[in-house]
Every structure is written in structure tokens, then in C-alpha cells.
RODO-2510 file (C-alpha; in nm, 4 decimals, decimal comma):
residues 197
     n   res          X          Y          Z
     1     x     3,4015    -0,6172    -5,8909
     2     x     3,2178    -0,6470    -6,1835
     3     x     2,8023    -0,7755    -6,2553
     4     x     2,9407    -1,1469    -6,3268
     5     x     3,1238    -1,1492    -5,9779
     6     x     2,8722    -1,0342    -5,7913
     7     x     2,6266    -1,3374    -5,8871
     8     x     2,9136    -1,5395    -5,8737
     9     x     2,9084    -1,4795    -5,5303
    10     x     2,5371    -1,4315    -5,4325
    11     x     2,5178    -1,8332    -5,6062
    12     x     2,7945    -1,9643    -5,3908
    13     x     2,6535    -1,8486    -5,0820
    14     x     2,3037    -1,9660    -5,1417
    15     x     2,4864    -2,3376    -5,2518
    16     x     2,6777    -2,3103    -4,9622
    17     x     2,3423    -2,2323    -4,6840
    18     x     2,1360    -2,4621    -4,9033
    19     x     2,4462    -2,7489    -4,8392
    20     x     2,4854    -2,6485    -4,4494
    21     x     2,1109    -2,6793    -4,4227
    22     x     2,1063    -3,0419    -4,6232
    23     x     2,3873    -3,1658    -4,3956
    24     x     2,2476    -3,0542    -4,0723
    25     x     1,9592    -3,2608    -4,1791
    26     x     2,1124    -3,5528    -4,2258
    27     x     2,0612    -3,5588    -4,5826
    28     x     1,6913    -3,6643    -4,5462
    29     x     1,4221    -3,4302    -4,5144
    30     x     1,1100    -3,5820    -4,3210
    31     x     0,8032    -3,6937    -4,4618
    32     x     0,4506    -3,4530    -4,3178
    33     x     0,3251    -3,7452    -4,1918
    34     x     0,6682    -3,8044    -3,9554
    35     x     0,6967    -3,4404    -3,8836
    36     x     0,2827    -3,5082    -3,7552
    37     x     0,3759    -3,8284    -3,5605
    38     x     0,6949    -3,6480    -3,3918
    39     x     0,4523    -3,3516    -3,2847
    40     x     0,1650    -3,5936    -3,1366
    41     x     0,4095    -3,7801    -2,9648
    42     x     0,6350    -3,4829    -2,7866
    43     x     0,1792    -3,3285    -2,7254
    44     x     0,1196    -3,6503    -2,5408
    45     x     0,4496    -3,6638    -2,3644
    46     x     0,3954    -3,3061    -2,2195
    47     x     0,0616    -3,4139    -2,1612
    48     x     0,1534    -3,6563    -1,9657
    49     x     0,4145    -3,4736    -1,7480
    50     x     0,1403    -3,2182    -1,6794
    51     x    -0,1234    -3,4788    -1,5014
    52     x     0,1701    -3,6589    -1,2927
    53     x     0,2641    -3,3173    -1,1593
    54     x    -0,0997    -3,1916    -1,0755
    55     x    -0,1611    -3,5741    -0,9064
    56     x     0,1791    -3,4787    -0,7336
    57     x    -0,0046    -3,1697    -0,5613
    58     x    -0,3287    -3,1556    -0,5547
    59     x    -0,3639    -2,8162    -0,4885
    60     x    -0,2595    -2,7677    -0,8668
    61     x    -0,5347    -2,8037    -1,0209
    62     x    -0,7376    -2,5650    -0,8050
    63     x    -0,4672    -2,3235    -0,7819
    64     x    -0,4791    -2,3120    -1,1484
    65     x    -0,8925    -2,3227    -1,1868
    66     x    -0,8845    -2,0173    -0,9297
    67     x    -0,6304    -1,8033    -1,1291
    68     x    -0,8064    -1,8749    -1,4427
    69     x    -1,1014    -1,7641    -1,2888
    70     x    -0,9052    -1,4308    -1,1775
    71     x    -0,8131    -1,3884    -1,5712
    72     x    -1,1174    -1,4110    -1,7261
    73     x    -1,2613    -1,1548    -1,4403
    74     x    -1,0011    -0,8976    -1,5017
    75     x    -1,0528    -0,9465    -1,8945
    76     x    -1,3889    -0,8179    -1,8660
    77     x    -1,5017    -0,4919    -1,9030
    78     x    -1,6038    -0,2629    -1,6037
    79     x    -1,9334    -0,1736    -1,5162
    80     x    -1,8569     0,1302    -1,2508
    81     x    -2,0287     0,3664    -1,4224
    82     x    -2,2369     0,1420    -1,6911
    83     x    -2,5621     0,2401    -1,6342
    84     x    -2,5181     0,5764    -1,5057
    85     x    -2,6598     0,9344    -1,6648
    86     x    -2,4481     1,1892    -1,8373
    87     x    -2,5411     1,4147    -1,5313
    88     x    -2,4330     1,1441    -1,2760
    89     x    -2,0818     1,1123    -1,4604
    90     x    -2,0649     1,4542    -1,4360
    91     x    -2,1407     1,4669    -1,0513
    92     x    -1,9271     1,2013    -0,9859
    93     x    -1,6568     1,3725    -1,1849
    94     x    -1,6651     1,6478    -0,9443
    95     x    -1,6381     1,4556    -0,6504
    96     x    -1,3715     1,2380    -0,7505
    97     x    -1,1548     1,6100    -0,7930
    98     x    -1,2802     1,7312    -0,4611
    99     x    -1,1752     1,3973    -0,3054
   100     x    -0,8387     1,4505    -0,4440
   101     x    -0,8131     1,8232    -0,3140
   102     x    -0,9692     1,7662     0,0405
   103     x    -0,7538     1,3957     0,1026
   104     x    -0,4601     1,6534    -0,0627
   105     x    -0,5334     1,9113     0,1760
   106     x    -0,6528     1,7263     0,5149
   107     x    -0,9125     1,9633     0,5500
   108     x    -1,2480     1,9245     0,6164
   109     x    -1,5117     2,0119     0,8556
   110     x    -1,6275     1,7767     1,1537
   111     x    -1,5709     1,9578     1,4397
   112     x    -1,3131     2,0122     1,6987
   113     x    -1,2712     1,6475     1,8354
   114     x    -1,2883     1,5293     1,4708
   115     x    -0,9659     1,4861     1,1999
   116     x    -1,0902     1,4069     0,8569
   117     x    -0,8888     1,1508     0,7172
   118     x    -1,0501     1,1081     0,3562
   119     x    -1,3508     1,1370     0,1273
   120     x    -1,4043     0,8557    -0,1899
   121     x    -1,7071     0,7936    -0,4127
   122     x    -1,8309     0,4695    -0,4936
   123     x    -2,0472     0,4999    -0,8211
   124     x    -2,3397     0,7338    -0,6316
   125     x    -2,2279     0,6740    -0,2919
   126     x    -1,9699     0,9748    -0,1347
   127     x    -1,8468     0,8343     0,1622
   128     x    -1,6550     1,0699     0,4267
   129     x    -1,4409     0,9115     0,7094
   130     x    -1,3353     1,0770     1,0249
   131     x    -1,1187     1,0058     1,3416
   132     x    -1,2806     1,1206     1,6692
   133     x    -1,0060     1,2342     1,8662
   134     x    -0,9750     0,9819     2,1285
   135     x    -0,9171     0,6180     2,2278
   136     x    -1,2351     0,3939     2,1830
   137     x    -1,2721     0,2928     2,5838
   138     x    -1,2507     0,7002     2,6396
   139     x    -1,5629     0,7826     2,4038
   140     x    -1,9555     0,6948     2,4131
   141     x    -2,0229     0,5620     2,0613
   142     x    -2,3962     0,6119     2,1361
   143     x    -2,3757     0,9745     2,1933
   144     x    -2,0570     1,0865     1,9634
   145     x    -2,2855     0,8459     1,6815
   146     x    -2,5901     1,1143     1,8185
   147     x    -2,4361     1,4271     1,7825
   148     x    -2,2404     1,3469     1,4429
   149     x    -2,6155     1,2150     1,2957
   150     x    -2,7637     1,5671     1,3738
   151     x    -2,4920     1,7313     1,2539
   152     x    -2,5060     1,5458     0,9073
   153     x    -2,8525     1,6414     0,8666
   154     x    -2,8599     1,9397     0,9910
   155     x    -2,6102     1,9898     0,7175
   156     x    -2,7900     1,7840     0,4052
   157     x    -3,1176     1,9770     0,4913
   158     x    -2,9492     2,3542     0,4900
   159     x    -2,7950     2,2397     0,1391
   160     x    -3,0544     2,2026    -0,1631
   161     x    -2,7572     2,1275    -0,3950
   162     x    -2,7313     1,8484    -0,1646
   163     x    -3,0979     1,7722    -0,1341
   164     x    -3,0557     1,7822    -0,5099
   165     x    -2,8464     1,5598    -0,5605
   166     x    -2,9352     1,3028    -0,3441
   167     x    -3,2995     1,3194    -0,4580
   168     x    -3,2951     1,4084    -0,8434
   169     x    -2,9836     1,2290    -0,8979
   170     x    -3,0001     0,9255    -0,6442
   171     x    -2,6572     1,0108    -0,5041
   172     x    -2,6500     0,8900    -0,1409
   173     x    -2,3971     1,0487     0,1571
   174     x    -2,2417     0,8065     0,3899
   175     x    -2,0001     0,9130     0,6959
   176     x    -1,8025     0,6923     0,8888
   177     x    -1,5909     0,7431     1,1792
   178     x    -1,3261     0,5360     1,4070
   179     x    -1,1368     0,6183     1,7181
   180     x    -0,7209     0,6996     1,7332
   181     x    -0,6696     0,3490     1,8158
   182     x    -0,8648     0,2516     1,4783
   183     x    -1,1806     0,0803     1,6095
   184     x    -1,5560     0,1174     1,4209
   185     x    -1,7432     0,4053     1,5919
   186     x    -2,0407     0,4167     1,3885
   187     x    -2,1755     0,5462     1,0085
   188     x    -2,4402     0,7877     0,9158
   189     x    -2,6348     0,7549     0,6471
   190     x    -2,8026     1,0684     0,4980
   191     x    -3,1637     1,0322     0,4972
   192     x    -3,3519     1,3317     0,3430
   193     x    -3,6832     1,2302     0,5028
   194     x    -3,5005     1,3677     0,8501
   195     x    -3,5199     1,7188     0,6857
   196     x    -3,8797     1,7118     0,6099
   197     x    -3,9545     1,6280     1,0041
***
């Protein structure tokens, strides 16, 4: 096939697409201002399907203002650790790994009637929970709340990298603890002004 063939052929077929596209048209191409009037018209029609079907249900509408709301929340950026020191990240860093190992490992110390379940960190806050090994109508939570408090502090106040922390740092140690059959015991809060009593 020679040069001449070749555009020969390249010209029929755009004829023939340009023809196909004229017929399939009609054989009128539409003004802008149609094409504009056509696109209103089909805007106001959809429109108008859309408030019939929210007046329908009436849960529509707030369905759809609370799942906006949802959006726009998870679009913005996360302030976890916004305002939070080098140091702290570093800290919290730390934890987050030993939180990993120790909820990896299921060990951790409490005590014989204890079972450590897990250990998180929320921003500054490193928050252990235990099971005490019993049903909640079998235990005092008044005196198992007693003994685990002095045990805490006894701890925080033998620890200076603790004391540390929790003082230079702002980090705070929460402990909370439920019987086997899942019910609240009680939470300690570590309190370095116990050590200095």
C-alpha cells in the first residue's frame, strides 16, 4: 500500500465518523442556548425529585445533615498529638511499643488475684486495665480498690523515671480494674503528692 492509499483511507474513515456522528444527530446540531435550556430543565427536574423524596421521609434530611456532619469531621486533621513536645512524642512513642509487647505477651504485674488484660495511651494518659480474679458479688470493691491504690503508689514513688515523667513531662498513670463477670471495680489515679506524705 502505497502514501496515496494510506490517506485515501485515513479521509474515508474520518468522512465516514464525521457522517455517523451528523446522522445520529439528526442532522441538526443544537444551538448553546438549547443545549443551556435542556440542562436547566433536566437540574430542576432532579431537583424536584430530590425534595418529594426527602418530604416522603422525613428522616432524610437529617440522616443526610448528620452524615455530612460525619464527613467534614473525618476530613479534618487530627489533633492527638498537636500540641505536644518532641520529648512527649518520644515518651509516648515508647509506650505505644510497650503496649504492643505487654497486650502481645499478657504479662504484667498486679498480683496473684490479678490478670492484666491490656495497657493503651491516650495522648499523656497510660492507662492499665486488670481483671481481679473473681465474680463481682464475691469481692469487696472498697478494699481490693484499697490495696490496688497502695500498691500503685507504692510503685510510682519507688520509680523516679516515673516521678519523672509524670511531673516534668505531665504524663498521668491511670489503672482500672473489673471483675470475671466484667463489672467496674474501681480506677486509680496516680497522684505523686501520695509519695511526698
Amino acid at each position: 500500500m502505497n502514501t496515496l492509499q494510506a490517506a485515501g483511507l485515513v479521509g474515508a474513515g474520518v468522512a465516514f465518523g464525521l457522517g455517523s456522528a451528523f446522522l445520529m444527530g439528526g442532522g441538526e446540531t443544537q444551538a448553546p442556548q438549547q443545549q443551556a435550556e435542556m440542562a436547566t430543565q433536566a437540574a430542576e427536574t432532579q431537583d424536584a425529585a430530590e425534595v418529594t423524596r426527602q418530604a416522603a421521609d422525613p428522616l432524610t434530611l437529617n440522616t443526610i445533615s448528620k452524615l455530612n456532619a460525619v464527613v467534614s469531621k473525618a476530613q479534618t486533621p487530627l489533633t492527638r498529638t498537636e500540641d505536644l513536645t518532641d520529648e512527649q512524642l518520644e515518651v509516648i512513642a515508647f509506650f505505644e511499643r510497650t503496649a504492643r509487647e505487654m497486650n502481645e505477651s499478657g504479662q504484667a504485674r498486679g498480683g496473684q488475684a490479678l490478670r492484666f488484660n491490656n495497657m493503651t495511651i491516650d495522648r499523656l494518659n497510660v492507662r492499665y486495665y486488670y481483671t481481679v480474679g473473681q465474680t463481682f458479688d464475691r469481692i469487696s470493691p472498697a478494699a481490693v480498690m484499697a490495696e490496688q491504690d497502695a500498691l500503685v503508689h507504692e510503685q510510682i514513688c519507688n520509680d523516679a523515671s516515673i516521678q519523672t515523667l509524670m511531673r516534668d513531662y505531665g504524663f498521668e498513670y491511670t489503672y482500672r480494674y473489673a471483675s470475671q463477670d466484667f463489672r467496674f471495680v474501681g480506677e486509680v489515679k496516680g497522684d505523686l503528692a501520695k509519695c511526698e506524705a
